[in-house]
C-alpha positions as CSV (number, residue, x, y, z in Angstrom):
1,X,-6.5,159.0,122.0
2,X,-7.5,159.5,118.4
3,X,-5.1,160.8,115.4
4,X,-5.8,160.8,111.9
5,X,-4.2,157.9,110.7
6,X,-6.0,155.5,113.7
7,X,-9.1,157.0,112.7
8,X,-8.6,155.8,109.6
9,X,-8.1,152.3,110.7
10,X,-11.9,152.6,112.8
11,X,-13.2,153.7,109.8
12,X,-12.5,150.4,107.8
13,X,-13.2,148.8,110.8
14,X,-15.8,150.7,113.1
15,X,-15.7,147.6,116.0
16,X,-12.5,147.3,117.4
17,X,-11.3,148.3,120.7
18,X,-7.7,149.5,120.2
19,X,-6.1,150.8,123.1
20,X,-2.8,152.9,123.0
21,X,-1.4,152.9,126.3
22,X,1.2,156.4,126.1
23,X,3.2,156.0,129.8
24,X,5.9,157.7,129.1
25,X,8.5,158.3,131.9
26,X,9.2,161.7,131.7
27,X,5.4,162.9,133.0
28,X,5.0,164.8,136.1
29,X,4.8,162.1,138.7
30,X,0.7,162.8,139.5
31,X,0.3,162.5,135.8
32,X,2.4,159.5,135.1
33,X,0.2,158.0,138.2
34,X,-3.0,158.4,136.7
35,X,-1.4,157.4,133.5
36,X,-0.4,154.0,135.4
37,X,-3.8,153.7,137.0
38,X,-5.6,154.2,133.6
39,X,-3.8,151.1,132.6
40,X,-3.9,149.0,135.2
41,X,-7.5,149.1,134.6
42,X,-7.4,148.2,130.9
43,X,-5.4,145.3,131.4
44,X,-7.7,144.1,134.0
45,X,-11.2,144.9,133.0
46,X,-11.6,146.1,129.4
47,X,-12.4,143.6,126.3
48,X,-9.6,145.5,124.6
49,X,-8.7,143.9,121.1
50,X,-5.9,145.3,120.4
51,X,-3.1,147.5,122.9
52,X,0.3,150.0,121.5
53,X,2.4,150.5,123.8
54,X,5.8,151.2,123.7
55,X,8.5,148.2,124.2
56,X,8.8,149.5,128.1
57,X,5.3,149.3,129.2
58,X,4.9,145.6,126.2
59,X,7.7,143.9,128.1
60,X,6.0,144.2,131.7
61,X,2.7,143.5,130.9
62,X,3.9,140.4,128.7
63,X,5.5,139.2,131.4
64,X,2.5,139.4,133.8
65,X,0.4,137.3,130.9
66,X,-1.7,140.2,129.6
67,X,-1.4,139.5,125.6
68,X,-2.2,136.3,123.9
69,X,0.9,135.0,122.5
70,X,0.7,136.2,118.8
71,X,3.0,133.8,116.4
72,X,0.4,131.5,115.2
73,X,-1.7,134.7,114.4
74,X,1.5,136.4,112.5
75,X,2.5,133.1,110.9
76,X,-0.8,133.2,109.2
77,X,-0.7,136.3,107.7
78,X,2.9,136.0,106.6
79,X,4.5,137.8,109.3
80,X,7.8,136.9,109.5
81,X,8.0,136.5,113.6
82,X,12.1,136.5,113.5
83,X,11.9,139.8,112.7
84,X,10.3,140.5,115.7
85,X,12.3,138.0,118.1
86,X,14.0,140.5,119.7
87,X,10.3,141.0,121.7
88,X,10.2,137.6,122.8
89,X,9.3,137.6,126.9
90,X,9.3,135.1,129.4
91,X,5.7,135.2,130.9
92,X,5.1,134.4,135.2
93,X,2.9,131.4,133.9
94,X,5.4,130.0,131.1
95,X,9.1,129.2,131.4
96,X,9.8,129.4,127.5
97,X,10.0,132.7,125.6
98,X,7.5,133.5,123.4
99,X,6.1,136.1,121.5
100,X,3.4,138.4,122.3
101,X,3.3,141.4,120.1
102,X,4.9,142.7,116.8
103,X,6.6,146.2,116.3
104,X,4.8,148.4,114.1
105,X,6.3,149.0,110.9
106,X,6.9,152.9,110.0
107,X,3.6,154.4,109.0
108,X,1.7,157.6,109.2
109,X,0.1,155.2,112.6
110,X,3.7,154.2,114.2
111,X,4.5,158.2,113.4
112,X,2.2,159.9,114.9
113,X,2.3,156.8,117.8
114,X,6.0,157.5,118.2
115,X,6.9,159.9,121.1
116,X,11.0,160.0,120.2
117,X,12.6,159.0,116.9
118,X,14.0,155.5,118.4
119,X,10.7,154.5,120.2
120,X,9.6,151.3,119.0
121,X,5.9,150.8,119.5
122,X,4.3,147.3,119.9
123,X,1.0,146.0,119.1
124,X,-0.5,143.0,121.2
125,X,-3.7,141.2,121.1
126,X,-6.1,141.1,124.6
127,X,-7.3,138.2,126.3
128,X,-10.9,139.5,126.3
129,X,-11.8,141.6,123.0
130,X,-14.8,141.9,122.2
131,X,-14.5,142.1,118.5
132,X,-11.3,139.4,118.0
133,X,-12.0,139.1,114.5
134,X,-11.6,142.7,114.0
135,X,-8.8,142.7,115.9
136,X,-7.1,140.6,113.1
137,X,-8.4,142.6,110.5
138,X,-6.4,145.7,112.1
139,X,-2.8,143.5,112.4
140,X,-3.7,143.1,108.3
141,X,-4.3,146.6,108.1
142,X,-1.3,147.7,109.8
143,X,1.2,145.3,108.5
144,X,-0.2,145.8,104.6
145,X,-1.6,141.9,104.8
């Protein structure tokens, strides 16, 4: 889906594949379904560089390995990843938490991202992007880096 302030972001940086997944529990089950199916497929078969979700729908794919852990990425652009601790997961392939995506500061972006006031929404890096350089360049973007 496309807002104005993430079209903003293409914009500045027209390759990217930013994916924001919306599965939001209180859809109509069929809806929710095809939600779920939608993606299912992006975490298997897309060269996505860069996924939102919301902290639900982070935390399960995390733990099924489909971000690339992200603290060396945040150390070097002067993240500071104890802020974002509290996402640390626990992955089916590693026994020691670590962290895969970083909650995205308020913004016109995390606003119109945001479904209810208290909704924290994550951003993760892919496995597969096809544009991983760009991918950094929107973390930058989006954290003012």
């Amino acid at each position: 889906e496309s807002s104005a302030a993430s079209d903003v972001y293409k914009r500045q940086i027209p390759k990217i594949s930013v994916v924001h997944v919306p599965l939001f529990d209180s859809l109509p089950g069929d809806q929710l379904y095809a939600y779920q199916m939608k993606a299912q497929i992006q975490f298997a078969a897309a060269s996505v560089d860069i996924f939102i979700l919301d902290e639900k729908n982070y935390r399960r794919h995390a733990s099924m390995g489909a971000f690339k852990p992200i603290e060396d990425i945040a150390k070097d652009m002067g993240i500071d990843i104890k802020e974002h601790s509290s996402l640390n997961v626990v992955t089916e392939e590693e026994s020691k938490e670590r962290l895969y995506g970083l909650e995205i500061p308020d913004s016109e972006l995390m606003n119109e991202l945001r479904v209810k006031e208290d909704d924290r929404i994550i951003l993760s890096v892919g496995h597969r992007g096809e544009f991983p350089e760009n991918g950094l360049r929107f973390i930058e973007l989006v954290f003012n880096k």
